[in-house]
C-alpha positions as CSV (number, residue, x, y, z in Angstrom):
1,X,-6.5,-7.7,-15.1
2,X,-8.5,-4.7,-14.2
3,X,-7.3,-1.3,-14.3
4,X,-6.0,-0.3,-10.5
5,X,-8.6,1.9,-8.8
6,X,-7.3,5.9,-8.1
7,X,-6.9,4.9,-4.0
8,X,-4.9,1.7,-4.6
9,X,-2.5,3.3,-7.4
10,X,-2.2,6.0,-4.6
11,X,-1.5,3.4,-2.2
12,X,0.8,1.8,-4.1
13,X,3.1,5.1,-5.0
14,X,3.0,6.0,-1.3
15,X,4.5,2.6,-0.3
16,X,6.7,2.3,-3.2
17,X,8.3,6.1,-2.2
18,X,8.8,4.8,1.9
19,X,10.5,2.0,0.6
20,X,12.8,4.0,-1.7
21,X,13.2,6.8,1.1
22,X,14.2,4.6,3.7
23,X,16.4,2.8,1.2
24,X,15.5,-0.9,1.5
25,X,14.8,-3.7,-1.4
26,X,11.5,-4.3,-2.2
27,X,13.0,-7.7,-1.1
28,X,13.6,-6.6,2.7
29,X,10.2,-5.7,3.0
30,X,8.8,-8.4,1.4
31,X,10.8,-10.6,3.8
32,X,9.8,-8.5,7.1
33,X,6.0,-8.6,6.4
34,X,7.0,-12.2,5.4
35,X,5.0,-12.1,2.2
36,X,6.7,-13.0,-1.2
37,X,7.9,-10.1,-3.3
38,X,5.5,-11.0,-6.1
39,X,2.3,-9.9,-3.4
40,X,4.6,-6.8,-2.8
41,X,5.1,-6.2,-6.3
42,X,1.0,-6.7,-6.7
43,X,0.9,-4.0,-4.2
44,X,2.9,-0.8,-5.7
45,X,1.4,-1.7,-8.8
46,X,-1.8,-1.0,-7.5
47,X,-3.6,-4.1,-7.6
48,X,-6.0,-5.5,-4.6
49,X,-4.6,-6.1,-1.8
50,X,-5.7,-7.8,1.3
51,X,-6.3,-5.9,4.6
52,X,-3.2,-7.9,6.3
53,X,-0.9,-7.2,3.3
54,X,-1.1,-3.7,3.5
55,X,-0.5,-3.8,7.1
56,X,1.9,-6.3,7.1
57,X,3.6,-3.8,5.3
58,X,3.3,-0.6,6.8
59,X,4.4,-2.4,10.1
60,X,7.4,-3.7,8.0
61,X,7.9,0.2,6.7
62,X,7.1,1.5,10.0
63,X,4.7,3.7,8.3
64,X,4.2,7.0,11.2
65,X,0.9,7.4,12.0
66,X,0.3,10.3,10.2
67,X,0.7,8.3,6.6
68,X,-1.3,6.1,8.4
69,X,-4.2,9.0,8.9
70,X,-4.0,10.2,5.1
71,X,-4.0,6.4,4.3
72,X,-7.4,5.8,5.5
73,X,-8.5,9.4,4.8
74,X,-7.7,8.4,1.4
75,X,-9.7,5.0,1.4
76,X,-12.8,6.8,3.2
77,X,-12.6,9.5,0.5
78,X,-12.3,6.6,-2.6
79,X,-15.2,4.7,-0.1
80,X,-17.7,8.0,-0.4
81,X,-16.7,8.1,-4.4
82,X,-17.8,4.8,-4.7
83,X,-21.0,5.3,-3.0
84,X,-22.7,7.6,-4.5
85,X,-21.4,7.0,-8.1
């Protein structure tokens, strides 16, 4: 396994701290985005992710949309790093 890029350990840690805030199981959410907790798991760890896992999830969180903004802020940021490195 690859070491998780900086935007998807990011990623990961801000879903991870909505789930804890809002108090739910990693299980509940799993369940609600009605993927298995193992692809949820993959996800806080920082690991790829597919497009409709992450928001399968942030639906299932009900992310606002300003984590929303600083989530894709954060991807174009990580996109422009990738680019010209």
């Amino acid at each position: 396994m690859t070491d998780p890029t900086p935007f998807n350990r990011l990623l990961g840690e801000r879903v991870r701290r909505m789930i804890v805030a809002q108090g739910r199981s990693q299980e509940s959410v799993a369940v609600e985005a009605g993927i298995s907790t193992s692809t949820l798991g993959c996800l806080i760890k920082g690991q790829n992710s597919t497009i409709n896992t992450v928001l399968s999830v942030l639906a299932a969180i009900k992310a606002p949309p300003e984590v929303m903004a600083e989530i894709y802020a954060d991807f174009s940021e990580h996109w422009k790093e990738r680019a010209d490195g």
